[in-house]
mmCIF file as Biopython writes it, N, C-alpha, C and O atoms, coordinates in Angstrom:
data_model
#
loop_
_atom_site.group_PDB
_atom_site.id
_atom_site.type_symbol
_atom_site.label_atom_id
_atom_site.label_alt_id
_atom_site.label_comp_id
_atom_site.label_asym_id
_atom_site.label_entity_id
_atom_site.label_seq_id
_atom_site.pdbx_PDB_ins_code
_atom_site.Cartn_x
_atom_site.Cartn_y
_atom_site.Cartn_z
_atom_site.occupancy
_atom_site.B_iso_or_equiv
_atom_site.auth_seq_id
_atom_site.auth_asym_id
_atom_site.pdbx_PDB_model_num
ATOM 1   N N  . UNK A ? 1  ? 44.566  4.704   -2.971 1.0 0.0 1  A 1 
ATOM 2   C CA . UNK A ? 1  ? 43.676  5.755   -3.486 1.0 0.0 1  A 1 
ATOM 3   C C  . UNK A ? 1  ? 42.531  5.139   -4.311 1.0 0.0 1  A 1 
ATOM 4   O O  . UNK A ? 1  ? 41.405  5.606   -4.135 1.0 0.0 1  A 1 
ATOM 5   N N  . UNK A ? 2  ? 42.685  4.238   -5.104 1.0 0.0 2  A 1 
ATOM 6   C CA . UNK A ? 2  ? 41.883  3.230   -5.950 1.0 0.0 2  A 1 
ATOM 7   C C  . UNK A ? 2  ? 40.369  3.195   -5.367 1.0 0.0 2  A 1 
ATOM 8   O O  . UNK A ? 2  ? 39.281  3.759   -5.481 1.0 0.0 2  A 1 
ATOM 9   N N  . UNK A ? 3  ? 41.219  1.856   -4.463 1.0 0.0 3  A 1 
ATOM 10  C CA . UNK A ? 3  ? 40.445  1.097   -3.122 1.0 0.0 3  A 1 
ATOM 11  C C  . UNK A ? 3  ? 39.595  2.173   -2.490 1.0 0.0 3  A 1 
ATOM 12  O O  . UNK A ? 3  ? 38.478  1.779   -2.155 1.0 0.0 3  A 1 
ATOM 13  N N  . UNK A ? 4  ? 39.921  3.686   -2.205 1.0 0.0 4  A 1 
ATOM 14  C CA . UNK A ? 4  ? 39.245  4.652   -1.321 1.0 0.0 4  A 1 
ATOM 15  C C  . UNK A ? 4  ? 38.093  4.509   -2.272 1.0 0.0 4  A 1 
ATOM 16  O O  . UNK A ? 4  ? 37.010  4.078   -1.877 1.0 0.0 4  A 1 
ATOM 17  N N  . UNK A ? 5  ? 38.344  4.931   -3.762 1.0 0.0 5  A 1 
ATOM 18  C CA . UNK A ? 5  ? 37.420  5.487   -4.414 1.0 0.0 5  A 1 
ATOM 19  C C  . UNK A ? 5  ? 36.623  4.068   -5.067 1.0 0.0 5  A 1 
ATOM 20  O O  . UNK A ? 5  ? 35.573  4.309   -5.662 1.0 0.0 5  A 1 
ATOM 21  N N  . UNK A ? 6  ? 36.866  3.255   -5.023 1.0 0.0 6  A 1 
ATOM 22  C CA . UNK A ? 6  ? 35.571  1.708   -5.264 1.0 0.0 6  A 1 
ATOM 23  C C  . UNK A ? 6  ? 34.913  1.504   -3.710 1.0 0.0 6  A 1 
ATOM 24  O O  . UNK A ? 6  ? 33.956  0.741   -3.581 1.0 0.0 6  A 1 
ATOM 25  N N  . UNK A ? 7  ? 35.275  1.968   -2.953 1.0 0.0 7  A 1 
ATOM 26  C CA . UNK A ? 7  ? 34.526  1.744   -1.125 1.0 0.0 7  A 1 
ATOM 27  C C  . UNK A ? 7  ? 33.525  2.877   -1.517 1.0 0.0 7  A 1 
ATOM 28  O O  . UNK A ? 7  ? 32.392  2.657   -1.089 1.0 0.0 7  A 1 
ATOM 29  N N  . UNK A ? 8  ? 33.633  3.789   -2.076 1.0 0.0 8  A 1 
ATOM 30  C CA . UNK A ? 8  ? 33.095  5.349   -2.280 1.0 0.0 8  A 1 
ATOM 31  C C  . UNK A ? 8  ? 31.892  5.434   -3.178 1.0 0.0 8  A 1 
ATOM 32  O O  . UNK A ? 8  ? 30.839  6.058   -3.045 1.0 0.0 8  A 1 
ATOM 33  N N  . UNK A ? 9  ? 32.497  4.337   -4.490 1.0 0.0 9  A 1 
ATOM 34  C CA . UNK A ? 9  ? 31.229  4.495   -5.520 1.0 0.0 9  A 1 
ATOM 35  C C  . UNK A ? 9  ? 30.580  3.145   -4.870 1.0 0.0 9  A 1 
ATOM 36  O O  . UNK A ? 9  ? 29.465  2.996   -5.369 1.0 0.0 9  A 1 
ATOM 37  N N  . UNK A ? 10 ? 30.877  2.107   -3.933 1.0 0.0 10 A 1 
ATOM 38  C CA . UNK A ? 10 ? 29.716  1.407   -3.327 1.0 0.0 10 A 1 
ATOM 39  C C  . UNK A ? 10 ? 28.905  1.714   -2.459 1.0 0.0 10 A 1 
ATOM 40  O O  . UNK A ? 10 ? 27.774  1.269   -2.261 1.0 0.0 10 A 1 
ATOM 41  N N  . UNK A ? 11 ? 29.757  2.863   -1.664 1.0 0.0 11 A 1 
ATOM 42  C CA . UNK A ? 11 ? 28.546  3.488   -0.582 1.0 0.0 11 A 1 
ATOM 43  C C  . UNK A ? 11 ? 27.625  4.374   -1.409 1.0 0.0 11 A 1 
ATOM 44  O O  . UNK A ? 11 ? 26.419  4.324   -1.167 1.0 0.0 11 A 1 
ATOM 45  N N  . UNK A ? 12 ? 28.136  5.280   -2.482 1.0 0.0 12 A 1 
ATOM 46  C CA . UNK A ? 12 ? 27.166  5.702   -3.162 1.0 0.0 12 A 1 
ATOM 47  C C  . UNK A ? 12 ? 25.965  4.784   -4.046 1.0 0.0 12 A 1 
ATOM 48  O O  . UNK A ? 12 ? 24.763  5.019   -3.924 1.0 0.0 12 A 1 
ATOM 49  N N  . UNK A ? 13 ? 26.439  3.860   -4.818 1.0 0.0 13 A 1 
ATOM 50  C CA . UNK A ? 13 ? 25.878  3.254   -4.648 1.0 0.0 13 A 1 
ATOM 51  C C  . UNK A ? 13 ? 24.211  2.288   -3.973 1.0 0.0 13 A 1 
ATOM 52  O O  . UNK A ? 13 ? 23.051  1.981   -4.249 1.0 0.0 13 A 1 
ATOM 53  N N  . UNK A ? 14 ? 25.013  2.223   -3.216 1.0 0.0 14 A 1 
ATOM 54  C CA . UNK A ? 14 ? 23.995  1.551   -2.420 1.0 0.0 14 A 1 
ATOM 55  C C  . UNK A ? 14 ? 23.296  2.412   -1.459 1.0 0.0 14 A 1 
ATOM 56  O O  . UNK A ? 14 ? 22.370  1.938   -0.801 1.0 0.0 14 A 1 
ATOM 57  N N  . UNK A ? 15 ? 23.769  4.010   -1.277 1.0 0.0 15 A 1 
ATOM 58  C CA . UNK A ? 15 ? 22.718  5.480   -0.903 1.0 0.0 15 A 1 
ATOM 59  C C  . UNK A ? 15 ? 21.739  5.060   -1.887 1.0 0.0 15 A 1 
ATOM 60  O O  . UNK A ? 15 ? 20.666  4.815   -1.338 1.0 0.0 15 A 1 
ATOM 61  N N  . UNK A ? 16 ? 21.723  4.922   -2.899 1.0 0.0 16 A 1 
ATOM 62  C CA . UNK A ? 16 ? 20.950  5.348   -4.451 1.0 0.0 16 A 1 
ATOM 63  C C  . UNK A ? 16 ? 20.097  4.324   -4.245 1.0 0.0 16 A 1 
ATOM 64  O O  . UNK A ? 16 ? 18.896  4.582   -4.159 1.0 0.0 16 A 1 
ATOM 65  N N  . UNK A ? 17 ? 20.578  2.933   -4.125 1.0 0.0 17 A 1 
ATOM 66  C CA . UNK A ? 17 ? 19.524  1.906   -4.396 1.0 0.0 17 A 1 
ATOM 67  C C  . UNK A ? 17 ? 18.494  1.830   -2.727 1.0 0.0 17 A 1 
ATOM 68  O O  . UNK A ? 17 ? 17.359  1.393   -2.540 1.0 0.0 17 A 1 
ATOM 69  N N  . UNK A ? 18 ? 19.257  2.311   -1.981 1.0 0.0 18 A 1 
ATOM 70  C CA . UNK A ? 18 ? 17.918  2.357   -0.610 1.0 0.0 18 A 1 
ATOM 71  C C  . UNK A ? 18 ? 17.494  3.668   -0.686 1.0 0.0 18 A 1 
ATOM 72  O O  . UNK A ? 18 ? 16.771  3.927   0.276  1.0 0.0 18 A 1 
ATOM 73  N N  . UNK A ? 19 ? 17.673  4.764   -1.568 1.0 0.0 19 A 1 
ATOM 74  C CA . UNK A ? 19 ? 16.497  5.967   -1.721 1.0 0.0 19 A 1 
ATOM 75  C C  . UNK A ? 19 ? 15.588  4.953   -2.958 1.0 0.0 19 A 1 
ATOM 76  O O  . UNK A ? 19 ? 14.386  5.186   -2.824 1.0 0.0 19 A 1 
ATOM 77  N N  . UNK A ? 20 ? 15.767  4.254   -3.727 1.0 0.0 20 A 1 
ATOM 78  C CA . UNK A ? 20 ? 14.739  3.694   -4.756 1.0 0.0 20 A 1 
ATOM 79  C C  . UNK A ? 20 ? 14.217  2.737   -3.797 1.0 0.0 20 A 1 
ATOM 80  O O  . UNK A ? 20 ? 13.013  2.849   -4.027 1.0 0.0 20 A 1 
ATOM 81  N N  . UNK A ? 21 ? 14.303  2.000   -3.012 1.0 0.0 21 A 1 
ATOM 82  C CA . UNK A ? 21 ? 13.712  0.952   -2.252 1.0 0.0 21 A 1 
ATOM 83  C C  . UNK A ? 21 ? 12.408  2.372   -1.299 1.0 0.0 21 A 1 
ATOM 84  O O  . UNK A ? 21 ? 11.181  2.304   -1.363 1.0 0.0 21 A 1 
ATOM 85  N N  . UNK A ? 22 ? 12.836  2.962   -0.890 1.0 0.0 22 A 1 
ATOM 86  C CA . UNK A ? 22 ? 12.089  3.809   0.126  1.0 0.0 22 A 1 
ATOM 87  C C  . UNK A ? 22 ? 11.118  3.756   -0.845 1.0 0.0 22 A 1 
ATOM 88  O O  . UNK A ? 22 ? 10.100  3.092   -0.651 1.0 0.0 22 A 1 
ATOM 89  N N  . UNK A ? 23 ? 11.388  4.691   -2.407 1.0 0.0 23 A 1 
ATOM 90  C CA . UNK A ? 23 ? 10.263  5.577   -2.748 1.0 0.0 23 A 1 
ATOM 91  C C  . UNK A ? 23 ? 9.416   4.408   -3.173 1.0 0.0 23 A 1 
ATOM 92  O O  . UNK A ? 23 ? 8.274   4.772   -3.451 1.0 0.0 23 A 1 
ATOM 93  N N  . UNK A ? 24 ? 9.691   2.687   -3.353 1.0 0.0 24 A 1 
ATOM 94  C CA . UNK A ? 24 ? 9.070   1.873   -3.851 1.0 0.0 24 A 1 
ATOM 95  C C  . UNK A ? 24 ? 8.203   1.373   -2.750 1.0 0.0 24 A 1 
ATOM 96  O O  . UNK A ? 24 ? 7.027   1.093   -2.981 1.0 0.0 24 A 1 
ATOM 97  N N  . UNK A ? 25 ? 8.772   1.234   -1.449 1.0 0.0 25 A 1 
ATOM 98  C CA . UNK A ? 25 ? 7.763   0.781   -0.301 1.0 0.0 25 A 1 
ATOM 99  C C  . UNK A ? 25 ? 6.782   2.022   -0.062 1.0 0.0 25 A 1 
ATOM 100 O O  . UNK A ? 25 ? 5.742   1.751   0.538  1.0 0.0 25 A 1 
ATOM 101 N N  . UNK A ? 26 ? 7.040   3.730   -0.568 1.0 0.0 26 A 1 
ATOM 102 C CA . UNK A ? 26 ? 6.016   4.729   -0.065 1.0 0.0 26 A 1 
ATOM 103 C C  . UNK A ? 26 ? 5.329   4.073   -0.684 1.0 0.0 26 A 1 
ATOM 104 O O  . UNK A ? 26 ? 4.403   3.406   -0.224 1.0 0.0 26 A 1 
ATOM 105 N N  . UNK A ? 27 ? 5.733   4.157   -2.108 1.0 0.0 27 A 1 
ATOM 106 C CA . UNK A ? 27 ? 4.532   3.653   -3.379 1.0 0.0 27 A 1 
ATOM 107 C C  . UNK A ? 27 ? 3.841   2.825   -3.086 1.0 0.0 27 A 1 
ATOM 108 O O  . UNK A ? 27 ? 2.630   3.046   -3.101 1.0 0.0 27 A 1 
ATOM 109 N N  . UNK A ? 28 ? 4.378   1.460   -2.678 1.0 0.0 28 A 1 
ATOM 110 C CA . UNK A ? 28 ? 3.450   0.189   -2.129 1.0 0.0 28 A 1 
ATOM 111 C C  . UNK A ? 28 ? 2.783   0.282   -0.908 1.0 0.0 28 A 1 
ATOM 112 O O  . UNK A ? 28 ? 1.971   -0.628  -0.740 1.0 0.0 28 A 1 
ATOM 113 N N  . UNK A ? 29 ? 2.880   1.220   0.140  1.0 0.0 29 A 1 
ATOM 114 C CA . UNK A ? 29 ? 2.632   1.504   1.272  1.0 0.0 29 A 1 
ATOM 115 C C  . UNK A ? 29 ? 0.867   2.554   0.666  1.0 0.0 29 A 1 
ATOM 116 O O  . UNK A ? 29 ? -0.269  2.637   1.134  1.0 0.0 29 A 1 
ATOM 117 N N  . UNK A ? 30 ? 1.273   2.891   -0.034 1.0 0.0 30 A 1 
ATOM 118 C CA . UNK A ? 30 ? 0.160   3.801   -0.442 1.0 0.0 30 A 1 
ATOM 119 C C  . UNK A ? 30 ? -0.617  3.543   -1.838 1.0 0.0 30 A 1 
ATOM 120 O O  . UNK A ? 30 ? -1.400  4.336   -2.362 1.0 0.0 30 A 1 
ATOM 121 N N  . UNK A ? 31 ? -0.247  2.294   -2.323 1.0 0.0 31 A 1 
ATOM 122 C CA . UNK A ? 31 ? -1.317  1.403   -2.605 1.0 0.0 31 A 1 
ATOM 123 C C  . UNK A ? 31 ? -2.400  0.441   -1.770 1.0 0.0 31 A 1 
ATOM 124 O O  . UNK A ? 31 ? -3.521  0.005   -2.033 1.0 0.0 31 A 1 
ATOM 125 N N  . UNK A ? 32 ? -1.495  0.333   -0.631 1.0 0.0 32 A 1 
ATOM 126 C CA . UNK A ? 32 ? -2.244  -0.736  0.530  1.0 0.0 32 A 1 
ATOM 127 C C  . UNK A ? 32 ? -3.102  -0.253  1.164  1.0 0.0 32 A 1 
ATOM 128 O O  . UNK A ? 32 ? -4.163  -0.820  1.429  1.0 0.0 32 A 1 
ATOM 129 N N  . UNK A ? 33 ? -2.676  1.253   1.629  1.0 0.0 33 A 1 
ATOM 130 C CA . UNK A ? 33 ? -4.023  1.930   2.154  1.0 0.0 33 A 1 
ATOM 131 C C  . UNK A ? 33 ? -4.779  2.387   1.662  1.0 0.0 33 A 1 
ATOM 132 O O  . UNK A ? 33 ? -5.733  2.759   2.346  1.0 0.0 33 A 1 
ATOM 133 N N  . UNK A ? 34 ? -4.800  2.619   0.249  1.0 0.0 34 A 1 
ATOM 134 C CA . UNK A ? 34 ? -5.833  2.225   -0.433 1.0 0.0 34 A 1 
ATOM 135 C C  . UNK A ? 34 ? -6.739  1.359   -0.856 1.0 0.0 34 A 1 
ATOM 136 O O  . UNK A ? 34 ? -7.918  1.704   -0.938 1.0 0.0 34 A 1 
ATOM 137 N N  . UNK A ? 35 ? -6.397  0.316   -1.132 1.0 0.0 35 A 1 
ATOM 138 C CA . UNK A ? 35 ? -6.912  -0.983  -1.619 1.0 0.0 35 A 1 
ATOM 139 C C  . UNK A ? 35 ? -7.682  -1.422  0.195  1.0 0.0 35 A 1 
ATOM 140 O O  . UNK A ? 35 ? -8.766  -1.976  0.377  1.0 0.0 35 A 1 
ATOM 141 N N  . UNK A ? 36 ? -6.883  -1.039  1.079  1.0 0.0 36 A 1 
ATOM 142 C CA . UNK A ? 36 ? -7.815  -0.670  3.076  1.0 0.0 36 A 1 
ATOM 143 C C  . UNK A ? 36 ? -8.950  -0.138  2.562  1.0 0.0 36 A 1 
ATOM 144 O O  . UNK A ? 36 ? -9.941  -0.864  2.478  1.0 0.0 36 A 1 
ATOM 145 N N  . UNK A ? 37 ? -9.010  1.247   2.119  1.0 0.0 37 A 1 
ATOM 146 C CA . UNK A ? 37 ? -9.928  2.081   2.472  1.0 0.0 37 A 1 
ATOM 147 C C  . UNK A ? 37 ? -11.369 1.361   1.251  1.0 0.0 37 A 1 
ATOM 148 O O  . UNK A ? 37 ? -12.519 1.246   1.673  1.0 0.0 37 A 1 
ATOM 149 N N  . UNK A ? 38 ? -11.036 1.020   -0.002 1.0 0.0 38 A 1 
ATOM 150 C CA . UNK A ? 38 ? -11.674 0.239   -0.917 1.0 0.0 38 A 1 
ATOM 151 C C  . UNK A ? 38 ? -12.289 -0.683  -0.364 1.0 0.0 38 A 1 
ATOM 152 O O  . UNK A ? 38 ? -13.505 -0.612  -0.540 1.0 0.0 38 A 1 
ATOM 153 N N  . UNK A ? 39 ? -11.812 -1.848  0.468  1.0 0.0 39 A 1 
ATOM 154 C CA . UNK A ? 39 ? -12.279 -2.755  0.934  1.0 0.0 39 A 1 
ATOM 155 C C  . UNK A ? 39 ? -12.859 -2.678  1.825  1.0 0.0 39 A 1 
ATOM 156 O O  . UNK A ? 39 ? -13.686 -3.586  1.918  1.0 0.0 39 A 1 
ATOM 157 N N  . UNK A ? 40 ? -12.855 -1.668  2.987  1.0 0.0 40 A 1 
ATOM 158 C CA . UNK A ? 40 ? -13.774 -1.051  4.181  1.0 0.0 40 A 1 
ATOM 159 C C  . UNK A ? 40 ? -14.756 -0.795  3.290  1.0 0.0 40 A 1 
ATOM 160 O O  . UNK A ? 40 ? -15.523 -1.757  3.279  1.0 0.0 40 A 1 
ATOM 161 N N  . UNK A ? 41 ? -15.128 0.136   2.462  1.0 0.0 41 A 1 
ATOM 162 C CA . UNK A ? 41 ? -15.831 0.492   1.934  1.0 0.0 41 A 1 
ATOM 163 C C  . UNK A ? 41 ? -17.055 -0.177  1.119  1.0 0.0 41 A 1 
ATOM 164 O O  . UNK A ? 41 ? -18.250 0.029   1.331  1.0 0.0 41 A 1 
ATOM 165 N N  . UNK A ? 42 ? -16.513 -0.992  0.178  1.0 0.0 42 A 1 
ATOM 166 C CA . UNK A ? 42 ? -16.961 -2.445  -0.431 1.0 0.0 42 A 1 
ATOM 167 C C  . UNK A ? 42 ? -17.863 -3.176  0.863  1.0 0.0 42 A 1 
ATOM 168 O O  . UNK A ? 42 ? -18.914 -3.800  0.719  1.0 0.0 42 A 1 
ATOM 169 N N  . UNK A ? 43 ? -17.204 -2.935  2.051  1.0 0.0 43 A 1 
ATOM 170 C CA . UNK A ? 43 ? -17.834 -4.086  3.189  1.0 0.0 43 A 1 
ATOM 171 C C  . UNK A ? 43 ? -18.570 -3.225  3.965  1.0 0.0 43 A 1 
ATOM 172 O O  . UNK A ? 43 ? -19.311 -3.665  4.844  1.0 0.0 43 A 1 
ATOM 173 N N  . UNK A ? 44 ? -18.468 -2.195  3.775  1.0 0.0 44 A 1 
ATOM 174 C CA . UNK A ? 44 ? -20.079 -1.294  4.341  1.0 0.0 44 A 1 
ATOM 175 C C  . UNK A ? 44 ? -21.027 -1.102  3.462  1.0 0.0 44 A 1 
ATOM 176 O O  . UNK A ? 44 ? -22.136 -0.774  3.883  1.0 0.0 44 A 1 
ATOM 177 N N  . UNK A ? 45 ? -20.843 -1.234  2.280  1.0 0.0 45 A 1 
ATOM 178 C CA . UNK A ? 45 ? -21.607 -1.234  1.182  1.0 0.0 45 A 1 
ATOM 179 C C  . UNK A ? 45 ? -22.205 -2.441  1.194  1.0 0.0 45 A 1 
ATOM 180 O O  . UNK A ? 45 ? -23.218 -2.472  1.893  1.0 0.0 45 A 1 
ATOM 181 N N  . UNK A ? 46 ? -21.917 -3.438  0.655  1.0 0.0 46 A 1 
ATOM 182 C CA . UNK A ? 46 ? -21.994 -5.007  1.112  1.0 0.0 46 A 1 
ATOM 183 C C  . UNK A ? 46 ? -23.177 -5.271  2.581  1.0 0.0 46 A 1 
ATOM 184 O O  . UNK A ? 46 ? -24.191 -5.968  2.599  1.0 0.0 46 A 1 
ATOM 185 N N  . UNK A ? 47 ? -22.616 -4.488  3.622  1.0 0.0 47 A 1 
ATOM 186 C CA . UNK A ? 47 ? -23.577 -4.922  5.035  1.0 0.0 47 A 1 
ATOM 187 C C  . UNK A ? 47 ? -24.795 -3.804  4.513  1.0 0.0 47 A 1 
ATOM 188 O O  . UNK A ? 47 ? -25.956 -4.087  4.806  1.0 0.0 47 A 1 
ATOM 189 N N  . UNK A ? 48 ? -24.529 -2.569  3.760  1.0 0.0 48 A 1 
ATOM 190 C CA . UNK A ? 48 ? -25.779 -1.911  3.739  1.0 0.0 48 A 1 
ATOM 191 C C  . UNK A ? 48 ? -26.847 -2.603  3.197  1.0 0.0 48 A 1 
ATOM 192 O O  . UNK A ? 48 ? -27.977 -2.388  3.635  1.0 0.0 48 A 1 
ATOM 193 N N  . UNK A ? 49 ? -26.573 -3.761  1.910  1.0 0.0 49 A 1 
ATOM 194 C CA . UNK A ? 49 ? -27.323 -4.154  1.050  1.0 0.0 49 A 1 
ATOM 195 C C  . UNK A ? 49 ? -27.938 -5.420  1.449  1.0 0.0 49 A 1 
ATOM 196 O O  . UNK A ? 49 ? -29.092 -5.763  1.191  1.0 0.0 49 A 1 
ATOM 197 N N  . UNK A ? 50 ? -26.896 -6.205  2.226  1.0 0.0 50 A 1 
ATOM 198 C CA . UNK A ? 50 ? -27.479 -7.067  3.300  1.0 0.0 50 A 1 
ATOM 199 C C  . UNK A ? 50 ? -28.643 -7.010  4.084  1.0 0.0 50 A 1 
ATOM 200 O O  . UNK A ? 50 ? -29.626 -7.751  4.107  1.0 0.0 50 A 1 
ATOM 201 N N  . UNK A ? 51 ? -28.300 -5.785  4.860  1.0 0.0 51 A 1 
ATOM 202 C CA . UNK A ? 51 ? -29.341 -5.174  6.149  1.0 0.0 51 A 1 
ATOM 203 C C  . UNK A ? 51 ? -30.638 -4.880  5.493  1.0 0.0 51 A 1 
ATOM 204 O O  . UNK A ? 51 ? -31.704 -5.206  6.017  1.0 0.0 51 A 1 
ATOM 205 N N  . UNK A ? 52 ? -30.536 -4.062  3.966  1.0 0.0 52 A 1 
ATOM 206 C CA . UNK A ? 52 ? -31.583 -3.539  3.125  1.0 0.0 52 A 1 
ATOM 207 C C  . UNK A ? 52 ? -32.817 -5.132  3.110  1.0 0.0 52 A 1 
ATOM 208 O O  . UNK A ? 52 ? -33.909 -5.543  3.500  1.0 0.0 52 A 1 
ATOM 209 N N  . UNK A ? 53 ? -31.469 -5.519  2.270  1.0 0.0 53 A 1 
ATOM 210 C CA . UNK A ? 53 ? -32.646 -7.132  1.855  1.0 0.0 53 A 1 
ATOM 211 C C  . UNK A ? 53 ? -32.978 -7.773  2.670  1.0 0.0 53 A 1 
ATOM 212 O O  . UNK A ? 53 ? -34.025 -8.304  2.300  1.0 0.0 53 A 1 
ATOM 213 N N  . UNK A ? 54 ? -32.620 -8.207  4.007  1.0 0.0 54 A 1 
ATOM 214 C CA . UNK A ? 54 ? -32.977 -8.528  5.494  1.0 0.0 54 A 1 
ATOM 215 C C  . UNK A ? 54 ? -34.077 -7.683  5.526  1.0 0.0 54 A 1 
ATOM 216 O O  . UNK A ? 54 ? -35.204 -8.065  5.211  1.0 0.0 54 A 1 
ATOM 217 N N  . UNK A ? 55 ? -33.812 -6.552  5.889  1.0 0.0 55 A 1 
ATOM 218 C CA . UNK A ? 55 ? -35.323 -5.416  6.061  1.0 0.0 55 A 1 
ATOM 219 C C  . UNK A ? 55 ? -36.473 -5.828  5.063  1.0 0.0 55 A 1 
ATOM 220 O O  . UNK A ? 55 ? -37.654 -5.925  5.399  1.0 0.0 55 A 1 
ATOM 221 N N  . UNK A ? 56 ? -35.997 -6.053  3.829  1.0 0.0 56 A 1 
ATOM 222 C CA . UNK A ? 56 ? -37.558 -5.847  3.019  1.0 0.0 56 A 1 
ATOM 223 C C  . UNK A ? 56 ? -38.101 -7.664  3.313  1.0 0.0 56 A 1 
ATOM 224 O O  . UNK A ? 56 ? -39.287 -7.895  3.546  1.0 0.0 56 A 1 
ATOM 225 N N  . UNK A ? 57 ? -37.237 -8.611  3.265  1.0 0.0 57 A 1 
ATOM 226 C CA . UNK A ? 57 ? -37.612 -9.877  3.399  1.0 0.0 57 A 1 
ATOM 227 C C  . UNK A ? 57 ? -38.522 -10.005 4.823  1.0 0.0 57 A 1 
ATOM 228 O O  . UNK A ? 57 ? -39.416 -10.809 5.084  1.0 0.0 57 A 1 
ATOM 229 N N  . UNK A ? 58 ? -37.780 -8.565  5.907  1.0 0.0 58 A 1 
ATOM 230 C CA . UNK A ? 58 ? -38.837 -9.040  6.946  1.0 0.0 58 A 1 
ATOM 231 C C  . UNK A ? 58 ? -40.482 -8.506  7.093  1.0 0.0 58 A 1 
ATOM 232 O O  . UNK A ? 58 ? -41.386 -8.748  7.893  1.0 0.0 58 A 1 
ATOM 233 N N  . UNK A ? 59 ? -40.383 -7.886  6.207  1.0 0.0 59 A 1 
ATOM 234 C CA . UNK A ? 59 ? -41.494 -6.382  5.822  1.0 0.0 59 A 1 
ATOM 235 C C  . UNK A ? 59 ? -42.545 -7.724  5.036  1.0 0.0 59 A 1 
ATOM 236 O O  . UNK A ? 59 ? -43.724 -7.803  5.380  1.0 0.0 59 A 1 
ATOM 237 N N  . UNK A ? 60 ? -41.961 -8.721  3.975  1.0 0.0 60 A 1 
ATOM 238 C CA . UNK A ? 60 ? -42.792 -9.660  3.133  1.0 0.0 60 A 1 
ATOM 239 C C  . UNK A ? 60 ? -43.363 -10.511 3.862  1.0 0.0 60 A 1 
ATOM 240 O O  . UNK A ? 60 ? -44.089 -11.368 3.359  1.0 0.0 60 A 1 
#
């Protein structure tokens, strides 16, 4: 009966610690596509200012 109930609080257990692993990879999962969408962004910004100063250097 012991043994049932230490097999019992390890499966619980270890339910508990892979629902905290999930909500830690959403979390990190949805920092990453952020820090994506930042860096797309940054690098269209970046080519706009490029293309800009290209343009006026060819205008001089």
């Amino acid at each position: 009966m012991r043994l049932d109930q230490r097999i019992l609080d390890r499966l619980e257990l270890r339910r508990h610690i892979g629902e905290e692993h999930r909500l830690i990879l959403g979390v990190l999962q949805f920092f990453l596509n952020a820090a994506q969408v930042a860096a797309g962004t940054l690098c269209l910004i970046g080519k706009g200012w490029l293309d800009h100063r290209t343009g006026q250097q060819a205008k001089a």
